[in-house]
C-alpha positions as CSV (number, residue, x, y, z in Angstrom):
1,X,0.0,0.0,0.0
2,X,1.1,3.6,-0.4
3,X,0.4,6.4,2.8
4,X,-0.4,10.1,1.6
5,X,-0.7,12.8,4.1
6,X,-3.1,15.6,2.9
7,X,-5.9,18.4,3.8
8,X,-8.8,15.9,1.6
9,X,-9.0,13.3,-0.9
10,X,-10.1,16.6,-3.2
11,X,-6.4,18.2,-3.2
12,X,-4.7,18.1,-6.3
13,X,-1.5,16.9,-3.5
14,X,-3.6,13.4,-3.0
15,X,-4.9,13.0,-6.9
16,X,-1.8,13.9,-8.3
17,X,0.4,11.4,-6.0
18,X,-2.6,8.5,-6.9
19,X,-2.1,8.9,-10.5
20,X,1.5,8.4,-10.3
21,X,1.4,5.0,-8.5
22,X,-0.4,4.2,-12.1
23,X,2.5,5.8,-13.7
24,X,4.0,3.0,-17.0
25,X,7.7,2.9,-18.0
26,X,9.0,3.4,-21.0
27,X,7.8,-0.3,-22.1
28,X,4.8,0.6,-21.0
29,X,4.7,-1.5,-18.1
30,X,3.3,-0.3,-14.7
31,X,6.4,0.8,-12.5
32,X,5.4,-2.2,-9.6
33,X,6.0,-5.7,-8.4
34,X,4.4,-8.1,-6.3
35,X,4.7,-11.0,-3.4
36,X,8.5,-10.4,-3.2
37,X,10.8,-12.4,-1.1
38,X,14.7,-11.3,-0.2
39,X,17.2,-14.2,0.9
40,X,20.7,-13.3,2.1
41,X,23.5,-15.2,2.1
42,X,26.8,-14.6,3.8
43,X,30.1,-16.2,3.9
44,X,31.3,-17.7,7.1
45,X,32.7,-15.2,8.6
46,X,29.5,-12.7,8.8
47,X,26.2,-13.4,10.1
48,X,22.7,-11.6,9.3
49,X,21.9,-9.2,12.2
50,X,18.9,-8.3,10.6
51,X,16.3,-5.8,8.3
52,X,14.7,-2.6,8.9
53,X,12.2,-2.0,5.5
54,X,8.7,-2.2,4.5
55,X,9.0,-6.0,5.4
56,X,8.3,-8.7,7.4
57,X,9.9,-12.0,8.7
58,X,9.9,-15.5,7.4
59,X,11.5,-17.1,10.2
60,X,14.4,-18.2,7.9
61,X,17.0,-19.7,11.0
62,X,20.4,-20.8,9.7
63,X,23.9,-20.9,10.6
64,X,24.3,-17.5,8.9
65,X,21.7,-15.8,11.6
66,X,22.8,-13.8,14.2
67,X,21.6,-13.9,17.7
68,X,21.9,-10.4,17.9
69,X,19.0,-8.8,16.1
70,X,18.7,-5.1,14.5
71,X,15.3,-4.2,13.4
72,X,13.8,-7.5,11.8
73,X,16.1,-10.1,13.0
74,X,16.1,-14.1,13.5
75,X,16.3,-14.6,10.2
76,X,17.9,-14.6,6.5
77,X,14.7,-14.3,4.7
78,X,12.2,-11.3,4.2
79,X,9.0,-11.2,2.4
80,X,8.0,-7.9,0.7
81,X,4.4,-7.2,-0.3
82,X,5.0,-5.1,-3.2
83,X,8.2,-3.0,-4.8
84,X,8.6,-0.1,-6.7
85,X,12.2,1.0,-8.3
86,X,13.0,3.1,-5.5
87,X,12.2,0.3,-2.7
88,X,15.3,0.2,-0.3
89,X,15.8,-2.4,2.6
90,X,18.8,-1.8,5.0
91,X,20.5,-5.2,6.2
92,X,22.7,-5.5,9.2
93,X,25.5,-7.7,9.5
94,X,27.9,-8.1,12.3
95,X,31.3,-10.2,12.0
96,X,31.8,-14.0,13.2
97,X,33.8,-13.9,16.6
98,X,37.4,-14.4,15.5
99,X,38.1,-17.0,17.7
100,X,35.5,-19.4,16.8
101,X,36.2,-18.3,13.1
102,X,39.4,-16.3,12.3
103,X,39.4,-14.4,9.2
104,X,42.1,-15.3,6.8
105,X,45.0,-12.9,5.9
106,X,43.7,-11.5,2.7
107,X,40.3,-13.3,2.1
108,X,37.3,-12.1,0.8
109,X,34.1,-11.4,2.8
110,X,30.9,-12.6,0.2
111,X,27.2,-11.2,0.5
112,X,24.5,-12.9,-1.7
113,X,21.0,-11.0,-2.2
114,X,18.8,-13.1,-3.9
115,X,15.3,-11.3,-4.6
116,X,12.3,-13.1,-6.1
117,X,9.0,-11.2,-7.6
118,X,6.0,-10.9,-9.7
119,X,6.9,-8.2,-12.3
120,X,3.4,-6.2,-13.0
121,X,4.1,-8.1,-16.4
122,X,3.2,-11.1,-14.7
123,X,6.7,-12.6,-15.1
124,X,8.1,-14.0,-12.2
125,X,12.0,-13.2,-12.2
126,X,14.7,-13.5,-9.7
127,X,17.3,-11.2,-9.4
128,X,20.9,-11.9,-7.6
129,X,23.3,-9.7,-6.7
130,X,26.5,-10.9,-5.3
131,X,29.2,-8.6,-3.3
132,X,32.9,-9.2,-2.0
133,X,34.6,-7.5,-0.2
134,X,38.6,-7.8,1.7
135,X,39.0,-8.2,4.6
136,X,41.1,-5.8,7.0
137,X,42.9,-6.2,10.4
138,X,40.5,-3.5,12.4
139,X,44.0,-3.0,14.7
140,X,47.0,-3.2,12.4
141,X,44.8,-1.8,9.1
142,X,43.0,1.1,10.0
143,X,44.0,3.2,7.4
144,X,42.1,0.6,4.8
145,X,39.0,0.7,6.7
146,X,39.0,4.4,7.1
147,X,39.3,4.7,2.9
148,X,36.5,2.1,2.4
149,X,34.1,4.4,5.1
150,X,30.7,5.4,3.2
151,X,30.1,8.1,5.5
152,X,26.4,8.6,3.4
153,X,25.2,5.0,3.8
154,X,26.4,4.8,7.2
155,X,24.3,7.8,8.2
156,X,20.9,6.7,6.7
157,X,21.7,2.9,8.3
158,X,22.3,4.8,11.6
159,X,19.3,6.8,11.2
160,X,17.1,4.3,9.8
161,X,18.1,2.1,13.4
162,X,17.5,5.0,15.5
163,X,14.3,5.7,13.8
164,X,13.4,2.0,14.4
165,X,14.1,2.1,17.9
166,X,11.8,5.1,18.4
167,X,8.9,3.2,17.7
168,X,9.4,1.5,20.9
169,X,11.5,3.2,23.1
170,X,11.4,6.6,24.5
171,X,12.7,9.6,22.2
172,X,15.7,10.9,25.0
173,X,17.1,7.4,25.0
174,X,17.2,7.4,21.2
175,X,19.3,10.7,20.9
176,X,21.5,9.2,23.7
177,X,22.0,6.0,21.7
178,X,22.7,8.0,18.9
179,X,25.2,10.5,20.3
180,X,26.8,7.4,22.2
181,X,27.8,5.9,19.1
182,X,28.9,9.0,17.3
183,X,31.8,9.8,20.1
184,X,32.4,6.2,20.0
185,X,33.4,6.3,16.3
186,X,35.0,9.7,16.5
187,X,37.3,8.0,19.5
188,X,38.6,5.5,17.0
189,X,38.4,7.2,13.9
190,X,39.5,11.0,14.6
191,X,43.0,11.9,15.0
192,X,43.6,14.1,18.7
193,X,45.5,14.3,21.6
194,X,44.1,13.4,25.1
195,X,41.9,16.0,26.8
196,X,42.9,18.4,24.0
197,X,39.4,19.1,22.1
198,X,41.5,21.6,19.7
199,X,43.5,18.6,18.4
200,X,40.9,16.7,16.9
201,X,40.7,16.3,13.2
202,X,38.3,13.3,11.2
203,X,39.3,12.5,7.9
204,X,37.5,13.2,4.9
205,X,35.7,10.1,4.7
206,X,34.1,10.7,7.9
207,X,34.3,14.5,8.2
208,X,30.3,15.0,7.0
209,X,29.0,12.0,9.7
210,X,28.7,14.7,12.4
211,X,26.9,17.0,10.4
212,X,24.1,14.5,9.5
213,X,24.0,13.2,13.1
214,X,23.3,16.9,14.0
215,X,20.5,17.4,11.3
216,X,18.9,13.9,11.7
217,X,18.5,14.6,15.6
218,X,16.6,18.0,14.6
219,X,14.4,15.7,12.1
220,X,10.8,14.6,12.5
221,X,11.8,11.1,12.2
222,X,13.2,11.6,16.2
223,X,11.8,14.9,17.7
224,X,7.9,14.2,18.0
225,X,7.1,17.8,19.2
226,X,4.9,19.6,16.9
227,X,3.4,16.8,15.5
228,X,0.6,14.1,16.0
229,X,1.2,10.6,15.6
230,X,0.2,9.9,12.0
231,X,2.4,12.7,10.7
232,X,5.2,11.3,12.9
233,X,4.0,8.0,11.2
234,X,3.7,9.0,7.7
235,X,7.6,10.3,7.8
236,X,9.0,7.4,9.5
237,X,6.8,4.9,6.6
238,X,8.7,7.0,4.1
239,X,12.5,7.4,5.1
240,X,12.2,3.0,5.8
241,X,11.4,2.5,1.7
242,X,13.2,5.4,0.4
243,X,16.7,5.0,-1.3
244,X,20.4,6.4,-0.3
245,X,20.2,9.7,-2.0
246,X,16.2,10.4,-1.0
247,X,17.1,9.6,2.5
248,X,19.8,12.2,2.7
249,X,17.5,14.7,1.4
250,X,14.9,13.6,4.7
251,X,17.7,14.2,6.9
252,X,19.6,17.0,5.7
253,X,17.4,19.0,3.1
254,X,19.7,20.5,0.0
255,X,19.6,24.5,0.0
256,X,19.8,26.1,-3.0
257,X,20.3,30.6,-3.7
258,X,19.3,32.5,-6.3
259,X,20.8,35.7,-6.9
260,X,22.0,38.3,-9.3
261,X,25.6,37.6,-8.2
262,X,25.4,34.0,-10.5
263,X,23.9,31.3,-11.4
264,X,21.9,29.1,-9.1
265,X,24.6,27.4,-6.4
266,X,23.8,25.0,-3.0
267,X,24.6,26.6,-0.4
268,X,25.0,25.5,3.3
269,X,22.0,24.7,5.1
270,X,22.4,27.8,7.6
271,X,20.7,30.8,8.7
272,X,23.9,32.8,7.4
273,X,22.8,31.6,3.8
274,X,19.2,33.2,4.3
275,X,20.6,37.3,3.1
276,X,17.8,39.9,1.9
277,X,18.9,40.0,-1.6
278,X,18.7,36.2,-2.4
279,X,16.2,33.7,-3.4
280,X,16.1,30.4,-1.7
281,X,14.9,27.0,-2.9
282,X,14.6,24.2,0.2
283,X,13.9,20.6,-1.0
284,X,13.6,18.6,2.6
285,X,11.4,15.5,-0.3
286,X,8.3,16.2,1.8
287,X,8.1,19.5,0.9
288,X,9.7,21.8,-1.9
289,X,9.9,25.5,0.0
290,X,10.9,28.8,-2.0
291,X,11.6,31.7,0.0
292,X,12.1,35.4,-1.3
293,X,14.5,37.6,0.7
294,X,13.5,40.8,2.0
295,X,14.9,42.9,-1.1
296,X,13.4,40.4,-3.8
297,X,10.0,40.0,-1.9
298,X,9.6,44.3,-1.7
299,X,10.4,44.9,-5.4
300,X,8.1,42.0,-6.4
301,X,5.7,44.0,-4.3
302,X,6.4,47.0,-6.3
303,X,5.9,45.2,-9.2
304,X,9.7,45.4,-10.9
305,X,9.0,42.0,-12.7
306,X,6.4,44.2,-14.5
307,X,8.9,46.0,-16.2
308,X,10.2,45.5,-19.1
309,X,13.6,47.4,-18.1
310,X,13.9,44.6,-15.1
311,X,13.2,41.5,-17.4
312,X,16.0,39.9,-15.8
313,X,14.4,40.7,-12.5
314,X,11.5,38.5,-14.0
315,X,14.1,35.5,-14.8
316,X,15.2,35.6,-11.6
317,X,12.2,34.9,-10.1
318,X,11.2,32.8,-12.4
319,X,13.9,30.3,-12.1
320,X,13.3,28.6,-8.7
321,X,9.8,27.9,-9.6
322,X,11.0,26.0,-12.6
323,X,13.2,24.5,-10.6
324,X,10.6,23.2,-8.2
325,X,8.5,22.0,-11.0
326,X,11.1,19.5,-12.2
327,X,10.9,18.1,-8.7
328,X,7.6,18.1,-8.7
329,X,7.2,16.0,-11.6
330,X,9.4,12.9,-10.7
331,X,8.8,12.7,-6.5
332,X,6.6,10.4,-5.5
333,X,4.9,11.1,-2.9
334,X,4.0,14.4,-4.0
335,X,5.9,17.2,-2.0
336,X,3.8,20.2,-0.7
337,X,4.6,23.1,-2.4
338,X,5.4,26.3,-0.3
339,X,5.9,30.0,-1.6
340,X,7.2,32.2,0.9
341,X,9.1,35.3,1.8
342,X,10.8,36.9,4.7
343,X,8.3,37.4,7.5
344,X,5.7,35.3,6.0
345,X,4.1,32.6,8.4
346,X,5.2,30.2,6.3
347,X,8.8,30.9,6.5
348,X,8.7,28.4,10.1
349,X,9.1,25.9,7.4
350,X,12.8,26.9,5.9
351,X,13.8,28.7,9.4
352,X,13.2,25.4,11.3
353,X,14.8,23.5,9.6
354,X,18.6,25.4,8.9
355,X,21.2,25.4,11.8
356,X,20.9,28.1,13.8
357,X,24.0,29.7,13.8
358,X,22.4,32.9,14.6
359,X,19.8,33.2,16.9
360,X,18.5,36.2,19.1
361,X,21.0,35.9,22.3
362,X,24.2,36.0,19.1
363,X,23.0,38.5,16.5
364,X,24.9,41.7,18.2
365,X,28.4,39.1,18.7
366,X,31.5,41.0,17.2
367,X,32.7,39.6,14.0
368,X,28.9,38.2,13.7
369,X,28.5,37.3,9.6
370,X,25.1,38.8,8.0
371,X,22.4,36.3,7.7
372,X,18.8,35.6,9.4
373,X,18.7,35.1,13.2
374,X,16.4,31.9,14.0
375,X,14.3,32.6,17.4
376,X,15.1,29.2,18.7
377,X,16.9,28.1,22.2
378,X,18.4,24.9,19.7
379,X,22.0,24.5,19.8
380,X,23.9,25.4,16.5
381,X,26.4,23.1,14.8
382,X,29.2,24.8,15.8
383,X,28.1,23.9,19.5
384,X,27.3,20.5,19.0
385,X,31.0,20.0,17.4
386,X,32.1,21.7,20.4
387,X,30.1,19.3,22.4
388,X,31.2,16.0,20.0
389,X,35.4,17.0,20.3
390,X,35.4,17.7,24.0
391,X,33.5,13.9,24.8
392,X,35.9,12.0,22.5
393,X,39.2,13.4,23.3
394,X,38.5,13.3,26.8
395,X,39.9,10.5,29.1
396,X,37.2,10.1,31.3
397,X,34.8,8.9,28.6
């Protein structure tokens, strides 16, 4: 089934998002498949932790089954009801306790998916994918491990177990898990000297993990507040099917300016990015937001686009709305669509969501860059790094 969250069934939001689950392919095929099954197989030296997805267990047991479950566990097989291109499970493994099984010195780690479905063509197919990987001494070859880091699917696999683990426990213990594990890698990851938070440095493969940890704890996957249930619900339904680069967007929206200065550029998700003489175009997946500065929104009050002297006054603010309509036409859900400008009520929407490295107790600081201040008691990035460098590089922890 599919979950839409909207005003009525009457909003072009909910008619528009039920005509795409009948959207065809280029064959002319419906996009969908049915009564899907996924099998994993491992080498001996890993062992199926578990699944977090739109999917249920079969009770699959096996050698290759860990006791230790995360999310959907006790088992090596899954059964999907129905799978669209962008359906994306995330499997947990954890390694076979060396003694028992020692790894050998330069082997290969194997991972078999072996996925079984109805095709909307009423073809049944079965589709295996098969993955190796070397092996690497987590004492003596660090360095390799570090190189191989995929700081981007680490961060939804995090997020996606933290968001699990909301459903049933309460939403301070989360964050706590969460932020436990994140000075735990920084400890053996980052590069410092004891008790000397200046000294800490992470690599570039890990140097953006922070930075998503610090969004997806601001998300409304984890903070409740705000929201009812079946909002809270329909978010959490949508970042467990959603693939790599859709999840990212969940958890850290892309931020994109328009200005007279250039062309369109992402810029960081920050209140310093929100300036009076810019136009900004938030895509956070479950909504597309466009938000005038306080210059652009008073001369489109004055009517400048009007003009023919300011006709490129007129492509600038016609740009992000292009923009928006290419997203428009390939997300599925539909986004809601928001048009805003500085001071209008629906501004909450971009100004909750950017870090809020100005705020009201800052704005007057010396030095202080221009930018929006966000009314909000939330720490900022910067303070949570502060936080993050003092816990791992101190000797207590």
């Amino acid at each position: 089934g599919h979950m839409v969250m909207g005003d009525s069934f009457n909003t072009s939001l909910f008619k528009q998002t039920f005509q795409r689950v009948f959207n065809k392919g280029f064959n002319g095929e419906f996009r969908m498949a049915f009564g899907a099954s996924l099998d994993v197989k491992t080498s001996r030296e890993l062992k199926i932790a578990g699944a977090i997805g739109p999917c249920i267990s079969l009770n699959a047991k096996g050698p290759c089954v860990s006791e230790n479950e995360l999310g959907i566990g006790g088992t090596s097989q899954w059964k999907i009801c129905t799978l669209d291109p962008s359906t994306t499970l995330a499997i947990y493994f954890e390694v076979v306790n060396q003694h028992n099984a020692p790894i050998p010195q330069g082997g290969r780690g194997a991972v078999q998916f072996v996925t079984q479905y109805q095709h909307s063509s009423t073809q049944k197919r079965i589709r295996v994918t098969t993955v190796a990987r070397n092996w690497a001494d987590a004492q003596s070859q660090l360095q390799h491990i570090e190189a191989a880091f995929d700081q981007e699917a680490a961060a939804v696999l995090m997020a996606r177990l933290g968001v699990y683990r909301a459903e049933s426990e309460e939403g301070p213990d989360v964050l706590r898990w969460l932020d436990r594990q994140l000075i735990r890698l920084c400890q053996k990851f980052g590069q410092y000297n004891k008790d000397d938070p200046n000294s800490f440095r992470l690599s570039e493969s890990f140097s953006l993990y922070p930075q998503f940890m610090f969004h997806l704890r601001r998300s409304p996957f984890l903070q409740v507040f705000n929201n009812s249930p079946d909002e809270s619900s329909y978010y959490r339904h949508h970042f467990a099917r959603q693939d790599l680069t859709q999840s990212l967007i969940m958890i850290q929206p892309i931020l994109y300016a328009y200005s007279f200065h250039g062309p369109p550029e992402p810029v960081l998700l920050d209140s310093s990015s929100i300036l009076p003489d810019r136009i900004l175009l938030m895509d956070t997946f479950f909504q597309i937001v466009i938000y005038l500065g306080e210059t652009i929104a008073q001369w489109q009050k004055a009517g400048y686009q009007d003009m023919p002297e300011y006709e490129n006054f007129k492509h600038l603010l016609q740009a992000p709305l292009d923009d928006a309509q290419e997203i428009l036409q390939t997300r599925f859900p539909m986004p809601r669509y928001i048009h805003t400008e500085h001071g209008g009520s629906q501004a909450r929407f971009l100004l909750s969501k950017v870090n809020p490295s100005q705020t009201h107790n800052n704005l007057y600081a010396w030095g202080q860059e221009s930018g929006a201040p966000i009314l909000t008691d939330d720490v900022s990035l910067q303070v949570f790094m502060d936080h993050l460098k003092k816990l791992a590089v101190s000797s207590a922890s």
